[in-house]
N, C-alpha and C positions, 0 to 999 in steps of 0.2 A: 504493500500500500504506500509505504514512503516513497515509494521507487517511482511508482504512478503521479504521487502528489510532486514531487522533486519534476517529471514531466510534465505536469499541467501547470506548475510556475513559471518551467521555461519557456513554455508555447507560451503563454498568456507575457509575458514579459517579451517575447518577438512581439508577438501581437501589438503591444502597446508603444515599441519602436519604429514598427510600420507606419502607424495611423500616426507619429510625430514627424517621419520620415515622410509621408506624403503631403501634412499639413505645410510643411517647410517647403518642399517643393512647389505646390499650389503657391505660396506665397511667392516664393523667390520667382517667380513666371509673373505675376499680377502685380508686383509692389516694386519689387528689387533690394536686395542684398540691404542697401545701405538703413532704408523704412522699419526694417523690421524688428523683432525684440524679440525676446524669448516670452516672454508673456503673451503675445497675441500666436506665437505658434501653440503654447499650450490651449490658448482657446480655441484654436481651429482645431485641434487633437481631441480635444474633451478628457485634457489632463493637467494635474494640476502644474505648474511651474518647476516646482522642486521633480519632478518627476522627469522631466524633460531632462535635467542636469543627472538624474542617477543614472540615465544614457550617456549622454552627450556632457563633456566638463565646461563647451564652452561654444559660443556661438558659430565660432570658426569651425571648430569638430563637425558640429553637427551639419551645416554648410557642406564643408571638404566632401560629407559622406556623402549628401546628398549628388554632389556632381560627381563623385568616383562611381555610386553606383547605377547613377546614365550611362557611363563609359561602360560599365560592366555589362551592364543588360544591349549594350550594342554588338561588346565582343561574341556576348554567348547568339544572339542573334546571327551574324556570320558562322558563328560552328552549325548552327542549325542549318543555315542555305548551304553549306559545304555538306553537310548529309543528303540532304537533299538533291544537288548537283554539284559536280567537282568545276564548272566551269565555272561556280559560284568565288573560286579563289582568283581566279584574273583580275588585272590591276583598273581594268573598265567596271566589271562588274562591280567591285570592292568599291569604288566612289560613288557607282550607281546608287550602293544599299548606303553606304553613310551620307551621300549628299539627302536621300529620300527619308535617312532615321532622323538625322538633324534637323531638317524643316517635320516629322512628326514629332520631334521633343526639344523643345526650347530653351533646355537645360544644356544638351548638346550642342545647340546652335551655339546659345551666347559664351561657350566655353571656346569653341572649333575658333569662333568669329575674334576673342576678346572684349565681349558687349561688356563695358563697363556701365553702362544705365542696369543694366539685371546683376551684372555680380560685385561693382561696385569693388570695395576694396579685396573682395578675394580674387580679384588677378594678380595682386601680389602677394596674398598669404599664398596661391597653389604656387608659385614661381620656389618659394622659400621651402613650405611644408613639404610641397612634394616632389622638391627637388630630386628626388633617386626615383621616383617613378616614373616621372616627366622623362628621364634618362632612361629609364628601360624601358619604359614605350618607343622610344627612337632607335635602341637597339634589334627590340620587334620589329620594328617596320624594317627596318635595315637587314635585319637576316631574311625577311618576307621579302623583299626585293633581289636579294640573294639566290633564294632557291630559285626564285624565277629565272633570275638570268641563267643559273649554270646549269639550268634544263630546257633552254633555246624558248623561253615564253617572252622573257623580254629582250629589249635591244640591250647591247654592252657595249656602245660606243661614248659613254662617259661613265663618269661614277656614281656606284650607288648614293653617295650623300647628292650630290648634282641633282640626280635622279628624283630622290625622295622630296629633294627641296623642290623642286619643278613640282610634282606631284601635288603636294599641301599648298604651294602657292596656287595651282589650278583648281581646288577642290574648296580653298577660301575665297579665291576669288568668283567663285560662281553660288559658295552660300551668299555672300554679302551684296549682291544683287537682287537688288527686289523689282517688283514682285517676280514669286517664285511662280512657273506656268509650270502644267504637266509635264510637257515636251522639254524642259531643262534637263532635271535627269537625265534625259536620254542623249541628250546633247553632251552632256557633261561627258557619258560613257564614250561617246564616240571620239570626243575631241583627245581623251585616256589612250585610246585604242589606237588612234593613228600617232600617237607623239609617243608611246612606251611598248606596243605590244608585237610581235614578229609571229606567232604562232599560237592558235589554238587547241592545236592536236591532242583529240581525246585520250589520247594514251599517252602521253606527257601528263596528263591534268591527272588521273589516275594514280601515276606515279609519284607524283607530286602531292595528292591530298594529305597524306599520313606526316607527311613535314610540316605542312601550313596548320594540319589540325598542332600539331607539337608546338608551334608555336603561338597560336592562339588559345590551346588551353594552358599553356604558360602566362599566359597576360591575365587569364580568369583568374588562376589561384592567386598571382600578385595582386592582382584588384580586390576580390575576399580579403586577404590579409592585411590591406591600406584601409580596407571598413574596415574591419575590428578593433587594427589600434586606435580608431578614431571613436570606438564606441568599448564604455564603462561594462564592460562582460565578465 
């Protein structure tokens, strides 16, 4: 019975980090970063104030967690289209799903974009705080552009950093244009496709799933572990 009761505080204790986790996000979307208090997330929660800090020790925490765990619920979303289809790993299609997650989650956007009206002073707490992740994301991308090249998918007539930066500067530069129309995305994929990609050959992408899954379920469990030390567990 203790064993049970010890399981129904812990669910009931996600439970109640959830519904602070989503207030904070609804907020950070409708007010911005700088409006907010920790009092009016506990009212949007329907918990009391003190209870918010036995999660989170500090407004910034709870923040960080909220925009790491957009990041996260983006990477496991790409593991899932790579189950789905291996063409899903291509450097066209991979902007396609993040240009298309980032205008559905605004969390994403004003993070990709640097919107200081929504995150306000946490563009420079993530610059500080997540110093070593912000670096091992760039290492990710960096070996993700790696496999490709050295399995004839991307072109190798510059360098991977070259490359990545061209990349992010083409996939910001077509978030931050408004308004966003259907047919962007697809735009976006093509313009990918002809400035990085040489080959689609189904059996190169096969070949290649099992590394690109290796590398994105490597960014999952670093993301899990960037929430938890941001959250009072």
């Amino acid at each position: 019975m203790a064993r049970l009761s010890a399981r129904s505080v812990d669910a009931e204790r996600d439970l109640r980090a959830d519904r602070i986790l989503n207030a904070a996000r609804e907020l950070l979307v409708s007010w911005g970063y700088g409006r907010i208090t920790i009092g009016e997330v506990a009212r949007r929660a329907g918990v009391g104030k003190g209870t918010v800090y036995l999660h989170f020790s500090t407004k910034e925490q709870l923040f960080m967690t909220v925009m790491t765990a957009s990041h996260l619920r983006m990477v496991e979303l790409l593991l899932r289209d790579l189950d789905e289809d291996p063409a899903a790993l291509l450097l066209s299609r991979m902007a396609r799903s993040a240009y298309t997650r980032a205008q559905e989650d605004p969390v994403v956007r004003a993070t990709f974009i640097g919107d200081t009206d929504t995150l306000g002073s946490l563009t420079r707490v993530e610059s500080t705080t997540l110093g070593d992740l912000a670096e091992e994301r760039e290492r990710a991308l960096d070996e993700y552009f790696e496999l490709l090249r050295e399995h004839g998918v991307l072109r190798a007539d510059s360098s991977v950093q070259d490359q990545r930066h061209a990349f992010v500067a083409i996939l910001i530069g077509f978030l931050t244009v408004e308004p966003a129309i259907k047919s962007t995305a697809d735009m976006l994929a093509q313009v990918v496709r002809l400035a990085f990609e040489v080959s689609d050959d189904p059996e190169r992408l096969n070949t290649l799933v099992p590394h690109i899954r290796g590398v994105l379920e490597r960014m999952v469990d670093r993301l899990h572990d960037e929430i938890r030390s941001h959250m009072n567990i």
